[in-house]
LOFIMAR-934052 format. One record per residue (C-alpha): y, x, z. Coordinates in steps of 0.25 Angstrom, whole numbers, plus 2048, in hexadecimal, padded with zeros to 3 digits. Layout:
<pts>
YXZ...
</pts>
This chain:
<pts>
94DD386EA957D3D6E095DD476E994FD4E6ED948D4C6DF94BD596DC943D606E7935D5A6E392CD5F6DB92DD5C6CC921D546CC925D4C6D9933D4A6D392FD436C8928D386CE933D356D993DD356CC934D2D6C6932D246D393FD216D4944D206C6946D116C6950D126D1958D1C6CA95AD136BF95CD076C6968D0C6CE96CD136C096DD056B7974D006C597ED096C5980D066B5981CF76B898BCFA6C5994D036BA994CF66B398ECFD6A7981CF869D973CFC69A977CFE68D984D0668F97ED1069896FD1068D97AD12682980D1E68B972D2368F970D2568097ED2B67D97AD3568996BD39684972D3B67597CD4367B974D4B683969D4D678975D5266F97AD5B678972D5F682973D61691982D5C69698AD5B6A198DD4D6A999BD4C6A6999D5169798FD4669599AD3E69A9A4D4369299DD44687998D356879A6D3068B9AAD356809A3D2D6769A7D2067F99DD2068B9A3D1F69799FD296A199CD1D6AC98FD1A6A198CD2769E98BD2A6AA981D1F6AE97AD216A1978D2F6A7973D2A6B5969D216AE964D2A6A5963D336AF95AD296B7952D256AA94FD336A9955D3369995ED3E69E95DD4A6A8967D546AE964D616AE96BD6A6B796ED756B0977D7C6BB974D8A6BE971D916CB978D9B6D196FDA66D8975DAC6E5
</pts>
């Protein structure tokens, strides 16, 4: 569903997010649990991640990363923090890519 979410309409889009929210979560604390990582560790990095962004504003994956490194998180957490925030809707990634016109 992921991969065609994009191509319904706005409204339609919602409920199949919503509809398979409980999915995306679950396989996102599996893959938490398989990395051998806590609830608490990746909440604490969730938090670290949603002060950094309100801080700063819109950033880049890999200066998340660097940046959260930095003050100790290793980027394995960050990262699963982001996948789950993600998920959770607590974060969003906007695409602020530009087009090219022909």
């Amino acid at each position: 569903m992921r991969k065609t979410l994009h191509t319904l309409p706005l409204d339609l889009a919602a409920a199949a997010h919503a509809a398979t929210l409980r999915f995306r979560e679950r396989d996102a604390l599996r893959a938490i649990v398989n990395a051998g990582h806590s609830a608490h560790t990746v909440a604490t990095a969730t938090a670290a991640l949603v002060e950094l962004l309100g801080e700063s504003g819109p950033l880049f994956h890999r200066t998340i990363e660097d940046r959260l490194a930095a003050a100790g998180l290793p980027i394995t957490v960050t990262r699963l923090a982001l996948k789950l925030a993600w998920e959770r809707g607590t974060l969003t990634y906007a695409n602020q890519g530009r087009r090219v016109e022909p």
